[in-house]
C-alpha positions in Angstrom: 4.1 0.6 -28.6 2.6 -2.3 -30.7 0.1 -3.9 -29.9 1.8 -7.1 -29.0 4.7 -5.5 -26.8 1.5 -4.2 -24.8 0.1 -7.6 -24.3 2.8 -8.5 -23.0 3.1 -6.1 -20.0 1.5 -6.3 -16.9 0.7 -3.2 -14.1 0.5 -3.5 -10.6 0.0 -1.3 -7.7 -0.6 -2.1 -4.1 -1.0 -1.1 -0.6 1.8 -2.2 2.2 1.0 -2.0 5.7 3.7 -2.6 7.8 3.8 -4.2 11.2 5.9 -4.8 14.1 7.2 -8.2 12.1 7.9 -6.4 9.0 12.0 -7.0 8.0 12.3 -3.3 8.2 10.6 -1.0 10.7 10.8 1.9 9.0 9.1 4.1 6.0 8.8 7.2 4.1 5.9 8.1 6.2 7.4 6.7 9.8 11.1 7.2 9.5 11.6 6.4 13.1 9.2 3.4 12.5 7.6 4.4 16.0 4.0 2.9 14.6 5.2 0.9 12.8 7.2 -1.1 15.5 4.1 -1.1 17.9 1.3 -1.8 14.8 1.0 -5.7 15.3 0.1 -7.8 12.2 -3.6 -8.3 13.1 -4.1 -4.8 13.1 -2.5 -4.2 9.6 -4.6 -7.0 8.6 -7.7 -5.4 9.8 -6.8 -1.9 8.7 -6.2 -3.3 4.8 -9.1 -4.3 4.8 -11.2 -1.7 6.0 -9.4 0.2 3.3 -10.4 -2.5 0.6 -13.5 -2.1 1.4 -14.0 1.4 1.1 -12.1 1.2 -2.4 -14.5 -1.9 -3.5 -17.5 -0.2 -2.6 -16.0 2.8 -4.4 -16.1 5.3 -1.3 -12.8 5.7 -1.8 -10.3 5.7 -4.7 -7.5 3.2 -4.7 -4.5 5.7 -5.5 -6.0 8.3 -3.2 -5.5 5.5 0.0 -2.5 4.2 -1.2 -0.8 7.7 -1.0 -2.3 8.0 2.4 -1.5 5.0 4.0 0.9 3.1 1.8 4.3 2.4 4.0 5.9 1.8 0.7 7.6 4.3 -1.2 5.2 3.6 -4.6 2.5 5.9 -2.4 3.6 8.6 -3.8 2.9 6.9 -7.8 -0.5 5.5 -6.0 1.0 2.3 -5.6 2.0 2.0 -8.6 5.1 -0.3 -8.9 
């Protein structure tokens, strides 16, 4: 890869949380979506970012909780999109 195709690409990763308001109640990790339908959006709020600060304070690495907690399929690349 040259060094101008690299320059031009951008990674991202993240962490999804999902919550009784999410469009789809379901996930890899809750099929069912039984927490998911009774996590309300305050709590996924507050649980992202107890894990942000555990990854910012580097007690925790940020693939490592995104393939724990992740409701996204990309948990299992670390959140890797």
């Amino acid at each position: 890869m040259s060094s101008s195709t690299a320059a031009n690409q951008v990674r991202a990763s993240h962490i999804l949380i999902k919550h009784q308001g999410s469009r789809r109640k379901a996930s890899w990790k809750d099929p069912e979506g039984r927490v998911i339908s009774t996590t309300t959006r305050d709590a996924a709020v507050s649980q992202l970012k107890l894990l942000r600060d555990d990854i910012v304070s580097n007690k925790a690495k940020f693939d490592e909780v995104a393939s724990r907690y992740s409701d996204c399929s990309s948990a299992k690349r670390g959140g890797d999109l």
